[in-house]
Backbone as JSON Lines, residues from 0, in Angstrom:
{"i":0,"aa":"X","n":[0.83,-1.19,0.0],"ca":[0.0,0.0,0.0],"c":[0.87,1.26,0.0]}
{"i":1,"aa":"X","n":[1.74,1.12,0.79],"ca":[3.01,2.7,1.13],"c":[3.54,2.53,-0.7]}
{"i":2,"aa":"X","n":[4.09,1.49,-0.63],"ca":[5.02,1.32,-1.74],"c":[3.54,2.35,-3.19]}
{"i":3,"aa":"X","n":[2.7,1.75,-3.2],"ca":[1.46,2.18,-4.41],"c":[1.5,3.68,-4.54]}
{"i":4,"aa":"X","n":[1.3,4.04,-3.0],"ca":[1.14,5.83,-2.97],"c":[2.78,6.28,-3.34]}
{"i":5,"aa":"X","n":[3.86,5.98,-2.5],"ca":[4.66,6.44,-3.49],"c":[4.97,6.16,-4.47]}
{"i":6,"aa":"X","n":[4.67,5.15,-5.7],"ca":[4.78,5.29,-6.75],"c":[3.75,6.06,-7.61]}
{"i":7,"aa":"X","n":[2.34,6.73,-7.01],"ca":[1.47,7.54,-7.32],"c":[1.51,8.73,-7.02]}
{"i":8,"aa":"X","n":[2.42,9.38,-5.91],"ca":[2.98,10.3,-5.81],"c":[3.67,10.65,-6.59]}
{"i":9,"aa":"X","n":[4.99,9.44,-7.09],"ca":[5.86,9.62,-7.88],"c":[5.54,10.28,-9.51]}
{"i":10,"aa":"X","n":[4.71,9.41,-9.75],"ca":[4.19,9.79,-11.45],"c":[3.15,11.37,-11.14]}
{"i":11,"aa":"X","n":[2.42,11.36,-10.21],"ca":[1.83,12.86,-10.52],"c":[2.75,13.93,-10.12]}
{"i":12,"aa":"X","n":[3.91,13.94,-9.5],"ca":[4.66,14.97,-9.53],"c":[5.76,15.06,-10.94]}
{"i":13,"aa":"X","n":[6.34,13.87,-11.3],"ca":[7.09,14.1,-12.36],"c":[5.79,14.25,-13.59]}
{"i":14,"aa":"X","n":[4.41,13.85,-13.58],"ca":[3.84,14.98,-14.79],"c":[3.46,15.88,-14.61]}
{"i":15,"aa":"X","n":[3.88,16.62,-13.65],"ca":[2.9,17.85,-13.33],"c":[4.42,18.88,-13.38]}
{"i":16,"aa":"X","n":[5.5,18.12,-13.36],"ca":[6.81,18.6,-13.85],"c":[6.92,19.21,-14.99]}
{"i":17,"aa":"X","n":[6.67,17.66,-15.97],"ca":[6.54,17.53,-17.64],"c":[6.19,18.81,-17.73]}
{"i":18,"aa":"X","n":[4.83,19.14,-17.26],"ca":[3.8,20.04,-17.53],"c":[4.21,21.6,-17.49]}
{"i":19,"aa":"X","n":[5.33,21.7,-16.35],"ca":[5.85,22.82,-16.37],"c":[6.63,23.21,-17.23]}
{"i":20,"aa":"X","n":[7.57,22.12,-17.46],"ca":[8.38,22.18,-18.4],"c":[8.29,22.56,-19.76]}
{"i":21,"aa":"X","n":[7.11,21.88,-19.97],"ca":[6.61,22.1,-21.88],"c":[5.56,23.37,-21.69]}
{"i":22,"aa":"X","n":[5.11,24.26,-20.82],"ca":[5.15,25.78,-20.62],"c":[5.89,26.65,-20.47]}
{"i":23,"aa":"X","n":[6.94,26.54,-19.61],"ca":[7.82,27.03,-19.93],"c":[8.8,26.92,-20.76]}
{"i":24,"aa":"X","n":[8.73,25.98,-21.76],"ca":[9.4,25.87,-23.23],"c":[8.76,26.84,-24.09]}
{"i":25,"aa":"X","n":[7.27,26.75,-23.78],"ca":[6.66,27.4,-25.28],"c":[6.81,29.01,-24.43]}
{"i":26,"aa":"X","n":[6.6,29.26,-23.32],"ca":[6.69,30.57,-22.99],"c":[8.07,31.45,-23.59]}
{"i":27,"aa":"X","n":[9.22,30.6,-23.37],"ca":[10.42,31.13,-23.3],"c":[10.69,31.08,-24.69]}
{"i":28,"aa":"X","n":[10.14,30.3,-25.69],"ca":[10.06,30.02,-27.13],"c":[9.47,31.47,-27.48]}
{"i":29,"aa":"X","n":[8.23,31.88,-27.1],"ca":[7.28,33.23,-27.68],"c":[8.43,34.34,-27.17]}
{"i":30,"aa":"X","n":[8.68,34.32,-26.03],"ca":[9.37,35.37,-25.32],"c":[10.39,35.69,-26.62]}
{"i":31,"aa":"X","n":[11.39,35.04,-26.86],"ca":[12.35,35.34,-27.3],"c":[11.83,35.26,-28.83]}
{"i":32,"aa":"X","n":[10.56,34.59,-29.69],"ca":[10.71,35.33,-30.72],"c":[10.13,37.09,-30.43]}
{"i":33,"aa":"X","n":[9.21,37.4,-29.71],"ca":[9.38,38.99,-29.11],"c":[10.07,40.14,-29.2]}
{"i":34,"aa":"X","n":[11.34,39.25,-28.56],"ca":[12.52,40.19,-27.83],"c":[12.77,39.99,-29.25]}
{"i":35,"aa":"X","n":[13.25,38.61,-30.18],"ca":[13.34,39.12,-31.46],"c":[13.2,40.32,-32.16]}
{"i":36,"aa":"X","n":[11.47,40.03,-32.39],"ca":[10.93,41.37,-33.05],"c":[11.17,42.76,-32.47]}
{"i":37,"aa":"X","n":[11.62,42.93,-31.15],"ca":[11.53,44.63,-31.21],"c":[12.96,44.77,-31.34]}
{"i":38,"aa":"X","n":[14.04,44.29,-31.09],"ca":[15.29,44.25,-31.74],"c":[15.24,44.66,-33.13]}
{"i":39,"aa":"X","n":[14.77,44.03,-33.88],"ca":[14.84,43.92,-35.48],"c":[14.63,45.35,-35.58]}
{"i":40,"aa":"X","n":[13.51,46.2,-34.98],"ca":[13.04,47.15,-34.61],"c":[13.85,48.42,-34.43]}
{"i":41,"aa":"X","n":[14.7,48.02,-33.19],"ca":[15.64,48.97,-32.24],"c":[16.95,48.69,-33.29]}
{"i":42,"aa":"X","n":[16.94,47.81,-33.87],"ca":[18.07,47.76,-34.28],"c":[18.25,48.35,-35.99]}
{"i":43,"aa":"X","n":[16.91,48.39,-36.16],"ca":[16.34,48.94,-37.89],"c":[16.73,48.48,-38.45]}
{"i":44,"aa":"X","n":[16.32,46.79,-38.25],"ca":[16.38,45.63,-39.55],"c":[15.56,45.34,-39.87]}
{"i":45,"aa":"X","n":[14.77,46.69,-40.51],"ca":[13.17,46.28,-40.98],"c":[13.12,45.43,-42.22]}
{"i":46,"aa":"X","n":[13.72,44.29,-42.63],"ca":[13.63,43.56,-42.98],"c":[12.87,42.95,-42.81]}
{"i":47,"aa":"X","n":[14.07,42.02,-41.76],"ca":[14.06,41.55,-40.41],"c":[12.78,41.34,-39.82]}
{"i":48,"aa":"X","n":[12.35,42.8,-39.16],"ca":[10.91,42.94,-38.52],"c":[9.87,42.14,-39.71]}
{"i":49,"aa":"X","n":[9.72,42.36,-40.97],"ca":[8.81,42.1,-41.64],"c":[8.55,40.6,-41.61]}
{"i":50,"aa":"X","n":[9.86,39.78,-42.13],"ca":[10.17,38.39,-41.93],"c":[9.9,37.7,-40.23]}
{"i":51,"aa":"X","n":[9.4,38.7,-39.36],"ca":[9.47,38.5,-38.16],"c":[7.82,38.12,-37.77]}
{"i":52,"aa":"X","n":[6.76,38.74,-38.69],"ca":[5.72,39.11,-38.8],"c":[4.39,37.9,-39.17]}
{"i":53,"aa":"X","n":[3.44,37.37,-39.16],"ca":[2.87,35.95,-39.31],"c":[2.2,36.63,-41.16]}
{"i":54,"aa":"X","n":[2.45,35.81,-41.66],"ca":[2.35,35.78,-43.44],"c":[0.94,36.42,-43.47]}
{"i":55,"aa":"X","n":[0.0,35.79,-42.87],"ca":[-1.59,36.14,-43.14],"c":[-1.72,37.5,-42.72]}
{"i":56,"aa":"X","n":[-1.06,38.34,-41.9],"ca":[-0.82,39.57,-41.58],"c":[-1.18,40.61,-43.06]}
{"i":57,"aa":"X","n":[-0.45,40.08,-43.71],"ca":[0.18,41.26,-45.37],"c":[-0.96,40.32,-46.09]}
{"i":58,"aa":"X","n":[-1.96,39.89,-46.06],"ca":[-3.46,39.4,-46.63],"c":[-4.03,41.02,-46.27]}
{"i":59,"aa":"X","n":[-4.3,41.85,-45.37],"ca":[-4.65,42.97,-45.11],"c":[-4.12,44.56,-45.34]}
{"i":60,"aa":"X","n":[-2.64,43.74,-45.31],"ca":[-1.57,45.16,-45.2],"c":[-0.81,44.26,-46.37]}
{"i":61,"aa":"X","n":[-0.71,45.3,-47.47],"ca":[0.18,45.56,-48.9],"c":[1.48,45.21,-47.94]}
{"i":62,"aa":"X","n":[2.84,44.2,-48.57],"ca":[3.91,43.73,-47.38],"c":[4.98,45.26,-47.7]}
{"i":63,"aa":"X","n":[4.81,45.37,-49.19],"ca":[5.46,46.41,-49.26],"c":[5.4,47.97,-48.45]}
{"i":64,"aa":"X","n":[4.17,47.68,-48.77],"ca":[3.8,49.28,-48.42],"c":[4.11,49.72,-46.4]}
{"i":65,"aa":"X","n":[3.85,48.02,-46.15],"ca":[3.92,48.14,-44.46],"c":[5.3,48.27,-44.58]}
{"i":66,"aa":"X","n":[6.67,47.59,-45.13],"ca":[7.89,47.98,-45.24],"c":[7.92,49.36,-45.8]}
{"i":67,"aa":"X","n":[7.69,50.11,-46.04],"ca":[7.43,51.35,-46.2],"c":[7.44,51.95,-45.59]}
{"i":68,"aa":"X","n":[6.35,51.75,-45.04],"ca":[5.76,52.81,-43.77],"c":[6.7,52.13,-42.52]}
{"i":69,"aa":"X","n":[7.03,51.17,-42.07],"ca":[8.2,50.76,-41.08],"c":[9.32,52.01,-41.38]}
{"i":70,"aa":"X","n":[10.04,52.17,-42.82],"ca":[11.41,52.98,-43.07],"c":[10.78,54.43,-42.71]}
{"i":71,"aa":"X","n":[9.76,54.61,-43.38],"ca":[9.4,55.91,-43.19],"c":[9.21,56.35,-41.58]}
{"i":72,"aa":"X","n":[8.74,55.19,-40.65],"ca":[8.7,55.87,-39.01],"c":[10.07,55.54,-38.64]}
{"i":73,"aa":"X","n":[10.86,54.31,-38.78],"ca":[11.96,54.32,-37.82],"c":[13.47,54.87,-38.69]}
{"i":74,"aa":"X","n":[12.85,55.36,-39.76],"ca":[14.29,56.31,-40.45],"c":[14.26,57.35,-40.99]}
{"i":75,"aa":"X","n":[13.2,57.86,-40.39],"ca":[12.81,59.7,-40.75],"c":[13.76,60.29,-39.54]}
{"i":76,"aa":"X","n":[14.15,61.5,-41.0],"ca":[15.01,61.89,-40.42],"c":[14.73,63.15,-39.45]}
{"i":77,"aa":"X","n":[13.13,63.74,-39.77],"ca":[12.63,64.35,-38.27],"c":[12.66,63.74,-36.88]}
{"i":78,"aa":"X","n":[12.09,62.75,-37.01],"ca":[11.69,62.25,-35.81],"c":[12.58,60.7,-35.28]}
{"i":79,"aa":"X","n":[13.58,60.83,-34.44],"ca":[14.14,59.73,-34.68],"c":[13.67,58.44,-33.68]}
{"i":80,"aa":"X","n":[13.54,57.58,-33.81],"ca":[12.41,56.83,-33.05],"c":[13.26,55.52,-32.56]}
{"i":81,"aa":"X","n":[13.41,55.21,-31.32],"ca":[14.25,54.14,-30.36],"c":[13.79,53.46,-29.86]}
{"i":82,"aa":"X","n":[13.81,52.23,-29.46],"ca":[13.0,51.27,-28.42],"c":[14.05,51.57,-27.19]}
{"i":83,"aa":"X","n":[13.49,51.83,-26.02],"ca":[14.36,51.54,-25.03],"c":[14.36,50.23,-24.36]}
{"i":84,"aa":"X","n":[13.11,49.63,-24.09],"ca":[12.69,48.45,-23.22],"c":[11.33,47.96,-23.62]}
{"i":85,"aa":"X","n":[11.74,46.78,-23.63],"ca":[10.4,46.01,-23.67],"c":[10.33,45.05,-22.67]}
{"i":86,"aa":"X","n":[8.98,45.03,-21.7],"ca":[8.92,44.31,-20.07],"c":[7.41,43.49,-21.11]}
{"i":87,"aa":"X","n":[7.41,42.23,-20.37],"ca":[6.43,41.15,-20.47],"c":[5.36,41.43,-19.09]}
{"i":88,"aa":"X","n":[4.34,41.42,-19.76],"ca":[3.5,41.5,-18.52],"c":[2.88,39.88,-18.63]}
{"i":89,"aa":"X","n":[2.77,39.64,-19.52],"ca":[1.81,37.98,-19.86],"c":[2.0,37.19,-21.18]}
{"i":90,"aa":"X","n":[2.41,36.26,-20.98],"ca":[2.39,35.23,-22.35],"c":[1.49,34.14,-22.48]}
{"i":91,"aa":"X","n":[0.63,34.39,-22.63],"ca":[-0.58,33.46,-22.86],"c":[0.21,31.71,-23.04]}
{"i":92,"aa":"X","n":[-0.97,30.92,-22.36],"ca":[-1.16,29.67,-22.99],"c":[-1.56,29.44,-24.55]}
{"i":93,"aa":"X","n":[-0.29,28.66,-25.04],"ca":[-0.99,28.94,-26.76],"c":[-1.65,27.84,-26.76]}
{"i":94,"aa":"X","n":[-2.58,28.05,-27.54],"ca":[-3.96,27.63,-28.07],"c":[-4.24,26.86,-29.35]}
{"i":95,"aa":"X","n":[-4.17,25.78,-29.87],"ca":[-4.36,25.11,-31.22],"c":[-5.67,25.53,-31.04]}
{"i":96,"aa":"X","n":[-5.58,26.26,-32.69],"ca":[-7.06,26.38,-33.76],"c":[-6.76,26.36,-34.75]}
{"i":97,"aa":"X","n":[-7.43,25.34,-35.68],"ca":[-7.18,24.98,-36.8],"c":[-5.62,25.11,-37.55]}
{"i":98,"aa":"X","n":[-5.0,24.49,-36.78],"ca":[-3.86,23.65,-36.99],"c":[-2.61,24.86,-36.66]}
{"i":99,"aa":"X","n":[-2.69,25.64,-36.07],"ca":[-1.84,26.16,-35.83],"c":[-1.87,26.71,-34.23]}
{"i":100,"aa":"X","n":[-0.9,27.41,-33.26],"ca":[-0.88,27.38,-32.17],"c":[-1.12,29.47,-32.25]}
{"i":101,"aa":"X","n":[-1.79,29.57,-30.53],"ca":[-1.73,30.87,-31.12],"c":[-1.83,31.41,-29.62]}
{"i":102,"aa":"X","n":[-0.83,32.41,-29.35],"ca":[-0.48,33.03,-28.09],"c":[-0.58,34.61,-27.31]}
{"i":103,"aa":"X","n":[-1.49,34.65,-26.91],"ca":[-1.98,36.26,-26.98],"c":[-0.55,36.72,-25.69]}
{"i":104,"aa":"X","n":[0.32,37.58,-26.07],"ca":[1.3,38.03,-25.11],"c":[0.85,39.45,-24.98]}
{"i":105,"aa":"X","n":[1.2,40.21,-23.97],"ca":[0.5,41.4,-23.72],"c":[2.27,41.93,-23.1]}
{"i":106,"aa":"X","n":[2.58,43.06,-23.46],"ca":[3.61,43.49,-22.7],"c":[3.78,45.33,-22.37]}
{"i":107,"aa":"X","n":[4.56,46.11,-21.96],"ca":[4.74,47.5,-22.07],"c":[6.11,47.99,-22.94]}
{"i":108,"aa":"X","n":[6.03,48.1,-23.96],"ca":[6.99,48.92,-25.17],"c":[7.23,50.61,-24.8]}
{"i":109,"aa":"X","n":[8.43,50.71,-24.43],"ca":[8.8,51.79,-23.7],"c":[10.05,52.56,-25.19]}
{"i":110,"aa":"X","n":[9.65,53.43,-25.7],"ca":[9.81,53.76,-26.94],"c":[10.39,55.48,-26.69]}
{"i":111,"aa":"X","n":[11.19,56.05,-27.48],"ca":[11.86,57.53,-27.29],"c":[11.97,57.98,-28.85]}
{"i":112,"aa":"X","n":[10.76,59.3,-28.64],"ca":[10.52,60.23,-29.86],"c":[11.19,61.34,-29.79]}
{"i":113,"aa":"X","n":[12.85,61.7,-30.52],"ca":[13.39,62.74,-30.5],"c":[12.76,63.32,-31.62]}
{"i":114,"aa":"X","n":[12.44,65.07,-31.15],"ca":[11.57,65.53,-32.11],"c":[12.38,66.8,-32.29]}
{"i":115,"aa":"X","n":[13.74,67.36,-31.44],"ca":[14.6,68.18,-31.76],"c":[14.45,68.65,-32.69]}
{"i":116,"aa":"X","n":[14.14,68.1,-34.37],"ca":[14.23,68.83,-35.53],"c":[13.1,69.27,-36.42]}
{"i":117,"aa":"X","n":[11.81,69.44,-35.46],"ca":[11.12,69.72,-35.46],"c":[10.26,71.25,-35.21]}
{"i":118,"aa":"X","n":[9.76,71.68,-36.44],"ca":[9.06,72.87,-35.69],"c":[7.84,72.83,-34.81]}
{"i":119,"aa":"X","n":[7.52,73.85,-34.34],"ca":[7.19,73.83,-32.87],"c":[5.02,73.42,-33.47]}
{"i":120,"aa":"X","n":[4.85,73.42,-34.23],"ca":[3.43,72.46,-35.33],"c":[3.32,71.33,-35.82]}
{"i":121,"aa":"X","n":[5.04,71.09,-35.92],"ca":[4.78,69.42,-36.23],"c":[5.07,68.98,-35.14]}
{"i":122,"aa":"X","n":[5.45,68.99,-33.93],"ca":[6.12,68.67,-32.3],"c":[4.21,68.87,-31.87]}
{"i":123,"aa":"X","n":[3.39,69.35,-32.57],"ca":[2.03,69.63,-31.86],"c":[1.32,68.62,-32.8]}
{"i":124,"aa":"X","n":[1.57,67.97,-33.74],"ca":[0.95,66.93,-34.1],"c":[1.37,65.76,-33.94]}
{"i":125,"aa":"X","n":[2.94,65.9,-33.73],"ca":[3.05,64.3,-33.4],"c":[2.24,64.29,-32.18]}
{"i":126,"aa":"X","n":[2.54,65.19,-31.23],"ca":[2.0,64.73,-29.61],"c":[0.43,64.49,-29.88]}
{"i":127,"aa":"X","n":[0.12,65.21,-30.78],"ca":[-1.71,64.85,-30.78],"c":[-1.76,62.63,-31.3]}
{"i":128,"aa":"X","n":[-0.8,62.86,-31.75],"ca":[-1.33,61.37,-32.76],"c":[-0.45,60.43,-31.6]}
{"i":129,"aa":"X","n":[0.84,60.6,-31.35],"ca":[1.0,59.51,-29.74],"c":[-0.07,59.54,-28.78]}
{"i":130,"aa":"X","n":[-0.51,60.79,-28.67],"ca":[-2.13,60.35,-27.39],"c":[-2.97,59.84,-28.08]}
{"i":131,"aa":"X","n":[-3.27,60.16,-29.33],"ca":[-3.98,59.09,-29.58],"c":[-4.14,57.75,-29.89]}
{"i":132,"aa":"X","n":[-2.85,57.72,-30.18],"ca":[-2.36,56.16,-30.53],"c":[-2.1,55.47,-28.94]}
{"i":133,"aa":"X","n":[-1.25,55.96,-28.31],"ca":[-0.95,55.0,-26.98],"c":[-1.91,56.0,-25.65]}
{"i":134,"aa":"X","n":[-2.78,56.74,-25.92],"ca":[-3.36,57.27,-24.85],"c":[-2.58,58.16,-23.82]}
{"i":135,"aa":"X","n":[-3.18,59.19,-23.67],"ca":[-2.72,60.75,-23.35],"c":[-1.86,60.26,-22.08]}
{"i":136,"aa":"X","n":[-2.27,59.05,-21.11],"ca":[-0.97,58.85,-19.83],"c":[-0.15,57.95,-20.17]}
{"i":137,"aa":"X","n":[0.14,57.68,-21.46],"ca":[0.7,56.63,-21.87],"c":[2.48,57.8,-22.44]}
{"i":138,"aa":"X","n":[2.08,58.7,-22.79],"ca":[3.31,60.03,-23.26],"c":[3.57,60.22,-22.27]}
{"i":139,"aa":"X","n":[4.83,60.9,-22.4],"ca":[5.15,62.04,-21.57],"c":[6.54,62.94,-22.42]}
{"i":140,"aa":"X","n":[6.15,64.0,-22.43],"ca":[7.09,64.64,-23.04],"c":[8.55,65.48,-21.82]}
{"i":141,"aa":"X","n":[9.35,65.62,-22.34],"ca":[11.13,65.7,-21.89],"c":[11.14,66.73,-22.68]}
{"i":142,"aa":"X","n":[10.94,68.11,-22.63],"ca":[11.38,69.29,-22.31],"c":[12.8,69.39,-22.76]}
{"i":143,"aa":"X","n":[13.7,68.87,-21.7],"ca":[14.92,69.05,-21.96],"c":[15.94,68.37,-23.16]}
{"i":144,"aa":"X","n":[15.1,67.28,-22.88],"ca":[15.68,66.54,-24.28],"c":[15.16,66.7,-25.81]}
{"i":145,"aa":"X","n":[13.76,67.44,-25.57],"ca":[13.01,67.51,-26.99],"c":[12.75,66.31,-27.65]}
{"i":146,"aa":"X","n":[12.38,65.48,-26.74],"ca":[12.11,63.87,-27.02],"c":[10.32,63.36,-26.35]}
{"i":147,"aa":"X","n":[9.96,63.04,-26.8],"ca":[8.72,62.08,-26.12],"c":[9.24,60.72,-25.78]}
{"i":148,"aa":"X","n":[8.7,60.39,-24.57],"ca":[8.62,59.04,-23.98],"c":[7.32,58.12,-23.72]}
{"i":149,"aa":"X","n":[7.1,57.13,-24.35],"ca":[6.02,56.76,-24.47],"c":[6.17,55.26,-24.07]}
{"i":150,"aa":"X","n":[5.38,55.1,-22.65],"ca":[5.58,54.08,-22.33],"c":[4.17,53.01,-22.34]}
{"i":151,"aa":"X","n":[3.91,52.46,-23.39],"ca":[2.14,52.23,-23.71],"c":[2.25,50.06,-23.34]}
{"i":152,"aa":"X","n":[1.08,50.03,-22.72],"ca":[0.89,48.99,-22.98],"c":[0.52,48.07,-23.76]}
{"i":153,"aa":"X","n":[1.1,47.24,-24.86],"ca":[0.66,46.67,-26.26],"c":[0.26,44.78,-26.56]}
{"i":154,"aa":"X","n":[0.01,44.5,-27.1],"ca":[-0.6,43.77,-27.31],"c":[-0.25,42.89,-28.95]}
{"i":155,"aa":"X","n":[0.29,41.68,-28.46],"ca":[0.41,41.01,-30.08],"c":[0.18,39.7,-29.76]}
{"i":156,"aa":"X","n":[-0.32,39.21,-31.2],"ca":[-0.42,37.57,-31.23],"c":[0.96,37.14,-31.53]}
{"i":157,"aa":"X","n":[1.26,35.88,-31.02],"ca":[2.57,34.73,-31.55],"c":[1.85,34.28,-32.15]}
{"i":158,"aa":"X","n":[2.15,33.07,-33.3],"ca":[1.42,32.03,-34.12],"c":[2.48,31.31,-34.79]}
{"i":159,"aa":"X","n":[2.01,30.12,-34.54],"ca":[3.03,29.27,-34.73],"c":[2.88,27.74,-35.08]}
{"i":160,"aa":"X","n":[3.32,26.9,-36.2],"ca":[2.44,25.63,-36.0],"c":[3.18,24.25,-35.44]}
{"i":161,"aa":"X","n":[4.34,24.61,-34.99],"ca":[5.26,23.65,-34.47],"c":[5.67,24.2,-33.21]}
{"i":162,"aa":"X","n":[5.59,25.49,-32.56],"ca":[5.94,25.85,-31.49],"c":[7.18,25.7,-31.13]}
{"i":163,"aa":"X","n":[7.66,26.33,-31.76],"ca":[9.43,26.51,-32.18],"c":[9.58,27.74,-32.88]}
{"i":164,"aa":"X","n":[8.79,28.0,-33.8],"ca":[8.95,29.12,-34.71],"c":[8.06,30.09,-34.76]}
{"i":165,"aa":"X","n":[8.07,30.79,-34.03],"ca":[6.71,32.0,-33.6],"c":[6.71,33.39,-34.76]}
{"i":166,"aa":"X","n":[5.79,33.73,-35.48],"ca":[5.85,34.51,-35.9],"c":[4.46,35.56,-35.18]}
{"i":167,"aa":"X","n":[5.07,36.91,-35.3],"ca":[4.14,37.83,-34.48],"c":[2.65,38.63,-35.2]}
{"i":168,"aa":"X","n":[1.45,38.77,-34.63],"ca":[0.22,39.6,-35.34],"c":[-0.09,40.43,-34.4]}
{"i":169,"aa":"X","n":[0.19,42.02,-35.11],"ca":[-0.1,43.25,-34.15],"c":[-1.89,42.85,-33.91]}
{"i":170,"aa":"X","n":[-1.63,43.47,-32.39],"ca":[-3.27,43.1,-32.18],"c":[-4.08,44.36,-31.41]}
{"i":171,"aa":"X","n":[-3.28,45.46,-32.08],"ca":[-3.45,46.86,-31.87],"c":[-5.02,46.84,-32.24]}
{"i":172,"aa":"X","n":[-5.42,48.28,-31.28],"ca":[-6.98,48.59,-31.85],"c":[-7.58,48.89,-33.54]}
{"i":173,"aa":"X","n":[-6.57,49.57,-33.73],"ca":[-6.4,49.91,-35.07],"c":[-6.91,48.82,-36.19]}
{"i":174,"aa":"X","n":[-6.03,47.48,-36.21],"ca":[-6.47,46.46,-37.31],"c":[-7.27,45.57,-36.53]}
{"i":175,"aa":"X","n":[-8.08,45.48,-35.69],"ca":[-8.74,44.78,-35.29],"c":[-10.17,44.41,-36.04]}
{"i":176,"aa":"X","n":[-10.81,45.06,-37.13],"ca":[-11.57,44.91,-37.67],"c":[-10.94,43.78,-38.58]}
{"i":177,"aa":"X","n":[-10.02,44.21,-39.18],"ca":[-9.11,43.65,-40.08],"c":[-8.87,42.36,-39.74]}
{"i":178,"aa":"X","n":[-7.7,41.97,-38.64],"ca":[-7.67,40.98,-38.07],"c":[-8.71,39.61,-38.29]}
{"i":179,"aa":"X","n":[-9.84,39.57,-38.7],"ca":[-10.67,38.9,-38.57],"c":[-10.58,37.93,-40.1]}
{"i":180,"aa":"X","n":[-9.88,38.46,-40.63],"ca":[-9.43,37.74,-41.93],"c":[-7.73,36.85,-41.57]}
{"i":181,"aa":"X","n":[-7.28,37.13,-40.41],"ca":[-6.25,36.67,-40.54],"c":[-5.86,35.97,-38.99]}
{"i":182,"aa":"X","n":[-6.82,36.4,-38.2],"ca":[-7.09,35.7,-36.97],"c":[-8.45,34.88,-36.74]}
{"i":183,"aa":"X","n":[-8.05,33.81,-35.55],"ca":[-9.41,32.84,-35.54],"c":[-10.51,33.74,-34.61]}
{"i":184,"aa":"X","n":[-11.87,33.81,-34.97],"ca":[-12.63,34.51,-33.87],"c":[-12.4,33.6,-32.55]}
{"i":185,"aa":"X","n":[-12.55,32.75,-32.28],"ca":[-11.95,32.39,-30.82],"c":[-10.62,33.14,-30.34]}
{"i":186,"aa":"X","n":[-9.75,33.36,-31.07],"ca":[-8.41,34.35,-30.62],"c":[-8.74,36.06,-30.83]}
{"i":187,"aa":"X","n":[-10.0,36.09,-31.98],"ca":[-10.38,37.75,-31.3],"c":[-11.16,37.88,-30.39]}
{"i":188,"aa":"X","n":[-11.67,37.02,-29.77],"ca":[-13.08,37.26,-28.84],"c":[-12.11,37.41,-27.63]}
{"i":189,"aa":"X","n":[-10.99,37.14,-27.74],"ca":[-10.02,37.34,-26.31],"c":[-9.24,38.35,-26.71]}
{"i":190,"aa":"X","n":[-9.31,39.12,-26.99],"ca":[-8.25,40.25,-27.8],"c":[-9.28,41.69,-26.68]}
C-alpha cells in the first residue's frame, strides 16, 4: 500500500513537472521570438521585422507598403524613433485552432521620440497622434531633451504551427476589424 502511494505520488509529480516544463518551453520560445521582433526594430532591420511578422498579416496590409511605412517611421530623419525596453506583462497559454498554435502576449513597449528637428506644429501633431495612438498617460514629453517618452501597454499575437517558430500579429486597436481575416474569432473574442 506505502510502496502504491509512493509510486502515485511519484508519477503525478514528475507529470505535473513535464507540464511545467513544456510551458515554460513554449513561454520562453514566444518570449524570445518577441525580444526578437523589437530588436529587429531597435536595431532597424526592418527587414528583419517584416520576416518577423505571421504571413496572413500582409493578406490585409500591402507587405510592401507596411515595409514602407516601417522605413518611413523608424528612419525619418525628423523624428528619430528608439525602443528603449520592452517588459512582459503575460504570455498566454498557446492555443491550437485549426492547426496552428496561437499566443496572446500582452507586454509594455517603452519607446523615445526625438523631435529636436522639429518645428514647434509638427512637435504639436506628433503629440496629438501619440495620445492618440498610446493614450494621453501613456506620453510624456522631456522638455529638456526635446524627445517624447512613451511608455504604452501593447498587445500582439505569436502564431506558430510547431511551437518553435513563432511569428508575431499586431493586435493593436487599429487592425482589429481587419484581423478577422487573418485571426481565428476564438483568438479575437479574447483580444
Amino acid at each position: 500500500m506505502k510502496t502504491k502511494l509512493i509510486t502515485s505520488l511519484f508519477i503525478l509529480i514528475s507529470t505535473f513537472s513535464f507540464t511545467q516544463t513544456k510551458v515554460n518551453t513554449d513561454d520562453q520560445a514566444i518570449r524570445k521570438s518577441m525580444v526578437y521582433f523589437a530588436n529587429t526594430i531597435k536595431y532597424k532591420k526592418l527587414d528583419q521585422t517584416v520576416d518577423a511578422i505571421y504571413p496572413k498579416f500582409f493578406t490585409i496590409v500591402n507587405k510592401d507598403q507596411f515595409t514602407q511605412m516601417l522605413n518611413m517611421t523608424y528612419n525619418n530623419p525628423f523624428v528619430k524613433i528608439d525602443v528603449l525596453d520592452m517588459k512582459f506583462i503575460s504570455v498566454g497559454k498557446p492555443e491550437l485552432v485549426e492547426g496552428e498554435n496561437f499566443s496572446i502576449t500582452s507586454y509594455y513597449l517603452k519607446l523615445k521620440a526625438d523631435v529636436s528637428s522639429m518645428n514647434e506644429q509638427m512637435k504639436k501633431s506628433v503629440s496629438e497622434m501619440l495620445e492618440k495612438k498610446y493614450g494621453k498617460g501613456s506620453v510624456e514629453y522631456l522638455a529638456k531633451e526635446d524627445a517624447y517618452i512613451i511608455n504604452a501597454p501593447m498587445k500582439m499575437v505569436a502564431v506558430s504551427k510547431d511551437k518553435k517558430d513563432w511569428k508575431v500579429v499586431f493586435a493593436d486597436k487599429e487592425y482589429k476589424k481587419q484581423l478577422t481575416k487573418v485571426l481565428p474569432q476564438k483568438i479575437l473574442d479574447k483580444l
